[in-house]
Structure formats: C-alpha cells, structure tokens
C-alpha positions in Angstrom: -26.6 5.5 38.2 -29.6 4.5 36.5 -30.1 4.6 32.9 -33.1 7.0 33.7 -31.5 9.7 35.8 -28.7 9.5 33.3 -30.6 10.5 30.6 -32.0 13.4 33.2 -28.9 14.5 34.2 -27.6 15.0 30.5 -30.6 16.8 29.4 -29.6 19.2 32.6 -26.2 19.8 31.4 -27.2 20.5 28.1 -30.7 21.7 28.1 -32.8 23.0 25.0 -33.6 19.7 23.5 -29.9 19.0 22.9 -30.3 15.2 24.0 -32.4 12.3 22.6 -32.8 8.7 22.9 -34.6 5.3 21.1 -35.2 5.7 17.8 -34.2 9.2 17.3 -30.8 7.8 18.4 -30.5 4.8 16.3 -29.0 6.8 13.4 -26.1 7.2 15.5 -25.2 4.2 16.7 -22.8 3.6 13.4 -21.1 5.0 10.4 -20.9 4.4 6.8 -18.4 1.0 7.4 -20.9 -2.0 6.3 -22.0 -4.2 8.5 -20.9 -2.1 12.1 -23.3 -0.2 13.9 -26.6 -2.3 15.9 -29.1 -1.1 18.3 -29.4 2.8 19.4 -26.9 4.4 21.9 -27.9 5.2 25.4 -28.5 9.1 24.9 -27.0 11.4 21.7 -26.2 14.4 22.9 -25.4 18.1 20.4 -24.0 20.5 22.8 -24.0 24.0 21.1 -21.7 25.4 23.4 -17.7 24.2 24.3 -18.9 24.6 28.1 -21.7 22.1 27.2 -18.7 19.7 25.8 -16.8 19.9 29.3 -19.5 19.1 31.5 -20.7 16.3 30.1 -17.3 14.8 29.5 -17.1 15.6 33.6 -20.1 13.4 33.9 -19.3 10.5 32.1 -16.0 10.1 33.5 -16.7 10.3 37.2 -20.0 8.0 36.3 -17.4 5.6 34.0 -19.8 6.0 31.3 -18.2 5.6 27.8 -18.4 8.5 24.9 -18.5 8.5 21.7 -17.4 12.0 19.9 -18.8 12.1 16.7 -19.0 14.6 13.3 -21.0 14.1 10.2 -20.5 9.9 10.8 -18.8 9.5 7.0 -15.9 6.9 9.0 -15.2 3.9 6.5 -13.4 2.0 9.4 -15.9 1.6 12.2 -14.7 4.8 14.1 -17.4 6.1 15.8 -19.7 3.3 16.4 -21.4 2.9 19.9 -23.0 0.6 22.1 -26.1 0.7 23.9 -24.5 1.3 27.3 -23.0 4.8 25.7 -23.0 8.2 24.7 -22.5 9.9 21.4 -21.1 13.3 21.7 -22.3 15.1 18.5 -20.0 18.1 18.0 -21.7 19.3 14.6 -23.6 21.8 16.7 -20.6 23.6 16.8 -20.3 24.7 13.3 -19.2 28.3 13.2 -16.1 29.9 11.0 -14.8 31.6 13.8 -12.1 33.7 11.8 -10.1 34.2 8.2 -6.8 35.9 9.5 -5.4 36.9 6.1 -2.2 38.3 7.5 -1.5 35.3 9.4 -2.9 33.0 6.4 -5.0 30.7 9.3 -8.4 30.2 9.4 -10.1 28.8 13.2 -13.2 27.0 13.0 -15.8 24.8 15.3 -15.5 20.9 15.1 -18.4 21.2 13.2 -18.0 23.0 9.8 -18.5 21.2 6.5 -15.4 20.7 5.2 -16.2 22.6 2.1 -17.5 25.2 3.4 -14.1 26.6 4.7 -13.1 25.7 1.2 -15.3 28.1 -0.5 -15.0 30.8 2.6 -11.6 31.1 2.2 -11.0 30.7 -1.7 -13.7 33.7 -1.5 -10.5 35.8 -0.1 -8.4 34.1 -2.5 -6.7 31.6 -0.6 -6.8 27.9 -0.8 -7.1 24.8 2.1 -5.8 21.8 0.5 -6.9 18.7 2.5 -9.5 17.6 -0.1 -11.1 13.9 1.4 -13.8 12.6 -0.6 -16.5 13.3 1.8 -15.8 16.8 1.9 -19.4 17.9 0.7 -20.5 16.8 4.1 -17.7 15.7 6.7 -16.9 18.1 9.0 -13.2 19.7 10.3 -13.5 17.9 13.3 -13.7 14.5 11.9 -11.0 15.5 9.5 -8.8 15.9 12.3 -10.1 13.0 14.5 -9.1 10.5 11.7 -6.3 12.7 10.0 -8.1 12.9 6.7 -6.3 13.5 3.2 -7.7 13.6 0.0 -7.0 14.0 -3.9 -4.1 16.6 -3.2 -2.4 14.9 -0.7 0.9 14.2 -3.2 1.7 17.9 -3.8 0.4 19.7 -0.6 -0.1 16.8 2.2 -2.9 15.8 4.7 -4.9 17.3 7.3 -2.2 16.9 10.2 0.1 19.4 7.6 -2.2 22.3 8.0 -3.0 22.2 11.7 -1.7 25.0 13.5 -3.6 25.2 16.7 -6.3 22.8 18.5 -8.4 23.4 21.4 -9.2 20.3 23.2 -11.4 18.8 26.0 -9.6 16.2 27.9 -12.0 12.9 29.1 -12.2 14.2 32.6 -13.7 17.8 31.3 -10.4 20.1 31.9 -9.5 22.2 28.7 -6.4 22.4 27.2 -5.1 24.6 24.1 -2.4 23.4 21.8 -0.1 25.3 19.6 -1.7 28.4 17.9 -1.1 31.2 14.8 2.9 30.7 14.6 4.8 29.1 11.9 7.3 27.8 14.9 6.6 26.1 17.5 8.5 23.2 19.5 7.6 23.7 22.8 7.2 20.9 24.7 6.0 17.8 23.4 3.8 17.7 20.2 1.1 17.0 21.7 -1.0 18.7 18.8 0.3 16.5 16.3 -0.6 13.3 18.9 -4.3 14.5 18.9 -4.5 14.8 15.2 -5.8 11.3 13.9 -6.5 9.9 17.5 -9.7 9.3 16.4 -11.4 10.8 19.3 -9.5 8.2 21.9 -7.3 11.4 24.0 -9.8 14.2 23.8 -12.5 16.3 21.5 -11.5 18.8 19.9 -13.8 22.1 20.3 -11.6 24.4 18.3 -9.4 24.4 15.3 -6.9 26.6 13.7 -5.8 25.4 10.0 -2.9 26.9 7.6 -4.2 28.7 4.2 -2.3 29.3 1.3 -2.7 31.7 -2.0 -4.6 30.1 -4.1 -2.4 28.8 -7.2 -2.7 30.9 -10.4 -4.0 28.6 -12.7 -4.5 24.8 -12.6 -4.1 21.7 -16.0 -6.1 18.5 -15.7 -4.6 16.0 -17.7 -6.4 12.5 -18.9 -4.3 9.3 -19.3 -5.7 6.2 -21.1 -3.7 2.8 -20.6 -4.3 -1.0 -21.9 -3.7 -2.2 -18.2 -3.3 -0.8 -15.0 0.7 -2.2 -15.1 1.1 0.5 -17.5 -0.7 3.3 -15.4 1.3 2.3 -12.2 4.2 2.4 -13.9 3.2 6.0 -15.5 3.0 7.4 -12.1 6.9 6.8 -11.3 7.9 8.0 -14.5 6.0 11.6 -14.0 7.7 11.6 -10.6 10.9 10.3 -11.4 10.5 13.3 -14.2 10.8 15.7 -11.2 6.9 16.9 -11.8 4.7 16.5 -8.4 1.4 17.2 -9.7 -1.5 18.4 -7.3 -3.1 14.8 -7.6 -2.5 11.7 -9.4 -5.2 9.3 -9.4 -5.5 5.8 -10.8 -9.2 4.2 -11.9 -9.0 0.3 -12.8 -11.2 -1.0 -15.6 -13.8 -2.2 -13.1 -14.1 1.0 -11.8 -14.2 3.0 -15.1 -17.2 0.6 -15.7 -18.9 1.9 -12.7 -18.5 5.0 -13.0 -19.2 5.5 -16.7 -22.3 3.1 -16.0 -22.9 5.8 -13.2 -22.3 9.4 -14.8 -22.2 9.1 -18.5 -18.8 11.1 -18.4 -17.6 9.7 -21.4 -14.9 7.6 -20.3 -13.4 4.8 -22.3 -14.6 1.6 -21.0 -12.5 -0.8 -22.5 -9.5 0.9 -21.2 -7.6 -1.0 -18.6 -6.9 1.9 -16.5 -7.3 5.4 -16.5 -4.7 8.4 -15.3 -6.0 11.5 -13.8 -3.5 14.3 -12.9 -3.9 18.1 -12.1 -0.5 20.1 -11.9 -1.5 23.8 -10.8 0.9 27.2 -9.8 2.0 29.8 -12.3 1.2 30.0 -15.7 4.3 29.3 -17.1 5.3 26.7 -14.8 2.1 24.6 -15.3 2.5 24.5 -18.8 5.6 23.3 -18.9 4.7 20.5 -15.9 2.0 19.5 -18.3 3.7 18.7 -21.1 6.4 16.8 -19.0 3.0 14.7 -17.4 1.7 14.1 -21.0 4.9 13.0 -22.1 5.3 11.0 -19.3 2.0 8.3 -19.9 3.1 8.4 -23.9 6.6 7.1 -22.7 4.2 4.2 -20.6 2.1 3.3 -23.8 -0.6 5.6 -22.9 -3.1 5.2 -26.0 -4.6 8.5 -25.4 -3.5 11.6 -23.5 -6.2 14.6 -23.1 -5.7 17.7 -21.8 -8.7 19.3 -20.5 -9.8 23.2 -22.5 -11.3 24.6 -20.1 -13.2 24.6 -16.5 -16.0 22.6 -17.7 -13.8 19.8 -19.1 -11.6 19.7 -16.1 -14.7 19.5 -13.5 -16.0 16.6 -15.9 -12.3 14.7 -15.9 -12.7 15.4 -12.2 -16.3 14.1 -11.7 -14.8 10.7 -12.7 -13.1 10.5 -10.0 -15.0 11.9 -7.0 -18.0 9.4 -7.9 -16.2 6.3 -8.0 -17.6 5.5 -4.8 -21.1 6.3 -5.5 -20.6 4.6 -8.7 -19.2 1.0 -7.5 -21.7 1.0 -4.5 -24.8 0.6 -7.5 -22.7 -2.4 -8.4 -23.3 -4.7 -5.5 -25.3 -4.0 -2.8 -22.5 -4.1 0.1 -18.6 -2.3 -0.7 -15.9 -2.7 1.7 -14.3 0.3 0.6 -10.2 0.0 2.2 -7.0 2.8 2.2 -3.9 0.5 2.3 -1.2 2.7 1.8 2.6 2.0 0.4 5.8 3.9 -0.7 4.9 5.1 -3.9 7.6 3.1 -5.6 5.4 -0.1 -4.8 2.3 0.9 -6.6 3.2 -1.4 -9.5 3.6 -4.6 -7.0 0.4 -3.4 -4.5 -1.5 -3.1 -8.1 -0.6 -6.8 -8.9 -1.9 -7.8 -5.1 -4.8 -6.7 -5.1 -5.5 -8.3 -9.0 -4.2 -11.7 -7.5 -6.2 -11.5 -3.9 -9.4 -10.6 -6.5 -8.9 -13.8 -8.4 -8.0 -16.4 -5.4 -11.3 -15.1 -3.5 -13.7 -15.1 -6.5 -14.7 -11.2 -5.7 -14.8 -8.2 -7.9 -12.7 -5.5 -6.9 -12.7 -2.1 -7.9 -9.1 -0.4 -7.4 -8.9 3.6 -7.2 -7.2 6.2 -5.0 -4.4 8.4 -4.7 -1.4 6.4 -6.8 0.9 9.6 -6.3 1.0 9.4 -3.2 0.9 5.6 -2.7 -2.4 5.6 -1.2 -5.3 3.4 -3.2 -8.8 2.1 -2.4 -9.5 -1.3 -3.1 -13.2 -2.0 -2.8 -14.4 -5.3 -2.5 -17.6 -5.7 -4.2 -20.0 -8.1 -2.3 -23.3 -8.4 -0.7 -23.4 -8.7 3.4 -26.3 -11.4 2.9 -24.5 -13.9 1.9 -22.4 -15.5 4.9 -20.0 -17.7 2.6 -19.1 -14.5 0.3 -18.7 -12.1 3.3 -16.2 -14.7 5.1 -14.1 -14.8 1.5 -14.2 -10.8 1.5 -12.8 -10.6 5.4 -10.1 -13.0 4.2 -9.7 -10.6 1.2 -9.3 -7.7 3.4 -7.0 -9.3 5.8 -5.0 -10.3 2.5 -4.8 -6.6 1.0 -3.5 -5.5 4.6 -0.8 -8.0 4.8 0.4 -7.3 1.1 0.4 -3.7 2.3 2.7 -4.0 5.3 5.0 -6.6 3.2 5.3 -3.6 1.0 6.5 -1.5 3.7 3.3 0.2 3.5 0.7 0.8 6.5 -3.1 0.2 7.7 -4.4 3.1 6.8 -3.3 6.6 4.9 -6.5 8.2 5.8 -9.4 6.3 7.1 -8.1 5.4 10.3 -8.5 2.3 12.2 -11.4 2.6 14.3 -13.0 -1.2 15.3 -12.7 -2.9 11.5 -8.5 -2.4 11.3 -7.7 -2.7 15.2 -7.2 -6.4 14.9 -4.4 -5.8 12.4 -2.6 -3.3 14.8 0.1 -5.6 16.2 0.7 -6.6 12.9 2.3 -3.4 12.2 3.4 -2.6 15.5 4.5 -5.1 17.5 3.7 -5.8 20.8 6.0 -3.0 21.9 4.7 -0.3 19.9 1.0 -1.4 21.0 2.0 -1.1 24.9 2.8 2.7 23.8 -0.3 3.4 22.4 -1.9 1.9 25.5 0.5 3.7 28.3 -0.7 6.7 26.1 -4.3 6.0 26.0 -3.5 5.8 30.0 -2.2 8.9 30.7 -4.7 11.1 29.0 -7.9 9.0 29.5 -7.3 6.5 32.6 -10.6 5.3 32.9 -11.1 4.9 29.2 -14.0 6.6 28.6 -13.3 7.9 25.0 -14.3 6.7 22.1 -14.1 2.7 24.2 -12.4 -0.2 22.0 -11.5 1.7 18.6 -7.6 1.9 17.5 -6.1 0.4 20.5 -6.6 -4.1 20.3 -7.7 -4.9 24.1 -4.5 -6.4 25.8 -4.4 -10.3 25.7 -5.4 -11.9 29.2 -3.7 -15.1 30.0 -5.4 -18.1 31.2 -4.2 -19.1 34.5 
C-alpha cells in the first residue's frame, strides 16, 4: 500500500484530526537521548479512544507496517524513536483518572496521565504513589510502565513494576487482553503483567492501568550530608544501611554536579564540597525521629563535615530542589549530556564511584555523577558537545566503559531508563547468547511480524556469511 492511501486509511480509523504528517510530525520522530531521532515519521497518530488503539494496531500488522507507541517522549535511551517508513502511536490522548478506589487502595488511569497528576489526585485523599522518576512533571503512566520507571524513592518503596496491579493491553495484531486486576493475590497463570511492565512498548500498548496506593506517611525528615570526597559519601550510604535505617531516598551529588547545580539554582550549596548526601526518612513521628538521628550519625561516623537537618517544608523542598535539577543544571554546562542509569548492588557504590572518576580521567571528559546511591542506581553524565566528532567518539567509548564496569560489578544496563536503541548493543553482554534467544522467541510469540516498537531492546540476530 501506498504511502498515500496509508495516511488515508489512518485518518479513517481515527478520524477528527487525530493524524498528521511532515513537519507537524517531525517532533516525534525522537526523544530526549542526544543525537537519535532524524527525519519525520510516516503519520503520528493520537487516538482518543482504546477502540481507536486496536484498529489501527489491526492495520499496521496486516499491512507489516511498523509502530511506534509513544507518551510524553522523556526516553534517555533512544526508546521510542522512529523511522520514516513508520508510525507513532501517541497514547497521551488517553489521559483520564479513571478511578480512586480507596477501599481497595488502587487507583486506574489512561496511558496518558501526567505522572504527577495521579500524585497530587490521590495525596488529595490522603494516600501516596511512590514511583517518583525525575520526569514526573511531564511523563506520563504509560511510559512509566513501558520503560519500568523508578525514581528518588525507589530504596524504601521500589519501582513502577511494584505498584502495578492490573494492565489492560492491546496485542500488535489489535486483540485485547486484560491482565491481573484489584487483588493483592494473584498467580494465575503466567505473569504475564509483570513481562509487559518495562517492555518498552515491544509486546503490546497498554490502554489501561491499575496502580497500588498507600497512606500517606505521617511526617517526613530531609537530612543534608556534606563530605571532602565522594569515597566518603559512598561509603556513608552503607553505613546508614548497614545501621538498619532504609530511608525513603538516598541520593549522592559529586562536586561537578554541586557546581552545576549551585551555578544553576542559587540553593546555597557548598561548592567546594566533594560530595553531597541527601536522605529523607518518612513514617511515624516517633519513628522518623529516631531514623534521623541514626542517618545523621551515620555521615559524622564517614567524616561528614556538615550534617543539616531541614526545619521545616520550605527547607526540605529547597534540599530537595538540589536534587531534581541536577539535570537541568549539568545540561547549561555543555551543550550535549549523555545522561546514563548503570545500576549495581548497593554494596558496590564505593568501587562503581571510583569507575566512573577513572573512565572521566582516561577519556579527558567531565562527568557529572548523581542518582539514587541507596539503591545502587547512579547517573553518570558525560558532559560533551555532539559537534565535535573526536570528543563524541571518546564519550561512546566512555559509555561503553561505565557499562562494562557496571556488569563487572554484578550490576546491570539499566535500573530505570531502559534500553531502547542506545543500550541494545550491550545486551549480549549481559545476557548471553542464550538469554537473548529468549527475548527473541518472546518477542515471537506476542508480536510475530515485529511490528512493535521495530529494533529497540532486542540486538537483531547475527547472519552468517555463507
């Protein structure tokens, strides 16, 4: 079929204006990875319906037309680019809070809802939803689930794929499927919901989601933790948990980061600290004072120089600003960041700290480390400019490098970005030959003429030369 009449017969499944192409369409054909993303997809479509969703999934794979399913496009690995032979399925059309169920503490949204706005729906009722990512101002639930998003409280309350109860899901040839639901039980079967969360839209879109709430904790403590080097702030983090305290978050800022983001938001942060501690415990009154102290007492016994507790709401949400703008605040630094999630057992942080440092000063490249030291997951963001050929080849070595210290750590790819295109080539790496022909056979099975989300996770099998 011709590129024309496909165009026609999308606009026909999903009429109303809900399709576009050329230059309207060129937003989409990337995310916020650098350098990833070219010339404009063959059609975007925003269904507004689930039915909408199913038909033109129906479409494509009888016509063996590739889709992307996309949400608010905030992927850092290259997840939902697309070619100009494809189509972008943009679910943020369906953006509804479908229902609070306070007796069942779930909440079931559309693909498309703002993260935060589910936060601030249900903390309204007095209930909380952890998963926190960074994006949260503007990703949506859908792409939460899609890449099996985390955030600053992953260490104390888990990720996204912990608080998914219930999916509804169109498979690639357009047949609907629902998965789990309100119970706290339920091992019927295989798991297939847990499969689908963080298959980065390669098995099927998800048109519905049901998540687990809890209470909201009583009262919350951000602490401040001020070290000479970021040795000393790794090592901090397994004293507080080998002091039996798991906080709510635990973050780690290195000095070039503090730099940034003091440069960036006049916080008042110390900037010729080494590294900087930020932890939050939260529950009971009682319980959280006496966590805090046991935190503060924790980064003394590591040679902290300064341990603040923050007085009230407005100091906390300023320690906190530190944090959540560290991205926006290394990105005014050099024009292009290669912002990575390599992930190891917690217990490592000290030796994945020192990799990064070394991989920094071999490649001549400023890198800015931050993320989730609690929970073993950090950020190191590789400063450079995408002009310049020479520096970009030293900072794909540099990435290559931070991957391989990662797995030699026992630590993994990814703790929350996914894979998508920019990671796939590191795949077998982690899993073998064997563990990649199960992610094809399942790829297979649930999408045989591979029209979802084409090339991203899964490394294209090798073809041998005759």
């Amino acid at each position: 079929m011709g590129e024309g009449k496909t165009v026609a017969t999308l606009r026909g499944l999903v009429p109303g204006g809900g399709v576009f192409t050329g230059e309207l369409a060129l937003p989409y054909a990337g995310d916020a990875t650098p350098a990833m993303g070219g010339r404009a997809p063959l059609a975007v479509v925003r269904p507004g319906r689930r039915e909408d969703i199913s038909a033109v999934l129906a479409f494509c794979n009888a016509e063996g037309i590739g889709v992307v399913p996309r949400g608010s496009g905030t992927n850092l690995s290259g997840g939902v680019t697309a070619a100009e032979d494809q189509v972008v399925l943009a679910v943020n059309g369906l953006s509804r809070l479908l229902e609070i169920d306070e007796e069942n503490l779930t909440a079931t949204v559309e693909p498309g809802l703002v993260t935060a706005a589910l936060h601030k729906a249900v903390e309204n009722r007095g209930l909380f939803y952890p998963p926190d990512p960074g994006s949260m101002a503007v990703s949506t639930l859908g792409g939460n689930v899609a890449e099996g998003a985390g955030g600053l409280r992953g260490l104390k309350y888990g990720v996204t794929r912990d608080y998914i109860l219930g999916l509804e899901v169109v498979l690639a040839d357009g047949r609907v499927i629902r998965l789990g639901g309100k119970t706290v039980k339920n091992v019927s079967g295989y798991d297939l919901l847990r499969l689908m969360v963080g298959s980065e839209g390669t098995l099927g879109v998800v048109t519905e989601i049901t998540v687990r709430v809890v209470p909201a904790p009583e009262t919350r403590q951000a602490i401040l933790g001020v070290f000479a080097t970021v040795d000393a702030a790794a090592s901090a983090v397994a004293r507080v948990i080998a002091e039996k305290v798991v906080p709510a978050t635990l973050e780690l800022l290195d000095d070039v980061t503090i730099r940034a983001v003091e440069d960036y938001s006049r916080c008042g942060l110390p900037t010729d600290a080494g590294a900087l501690l930020l932890a939050e415990v939260d529950g009971m009154v009682e319980a959280v004072a006496r966590e805090a102290e046991r935190v503060k007492a924790a980064f003394r016994a590591e040679g902290a120089r300064e341990v603040r507790a923050a007085t009230d709401a407005r100091e906390r949400d300023q320690i906190w600003m530190a944090r959540r703008t560290a991205v926006s605040a290394l990105a005014r630094v050099r024009p292009t960041i290669m912002l990575e999630d390599a992930t190891v057992p917690r217990s490592r942080i000290p030796e994945m700290v020192r990799a990064v440092s070394g991989i920094s000063r071999r490649h001549n490249l400023p890198i800015g480390t931050f993320g989730h030291a609690g929970d073993g997951n950090l950020h190191p963001t590789i400063l450079t400019d995408r002009r310049d050929p020479e520096e970009m080849k030293r900072a794909e070595a540099a990435v290559a490098e931070i991957f391989g210290a990662a797995l030699e750590l026992g630590g993994t790819l990814s703790g929350e970005h996914g894979i998508g295109l920019a990671k796939r080539p590191f795949m077998k790496a982690q899993f073998g030959e064997a563990g990649l022909d199960v992610h094809r056979r399942v790829k297979a099975a649930l999408d045989p003429r591979g029209i979802l989300n084409p090339g991203k996770l899964i490394p294209p099998e090798r073809v041998s030369q005759g």
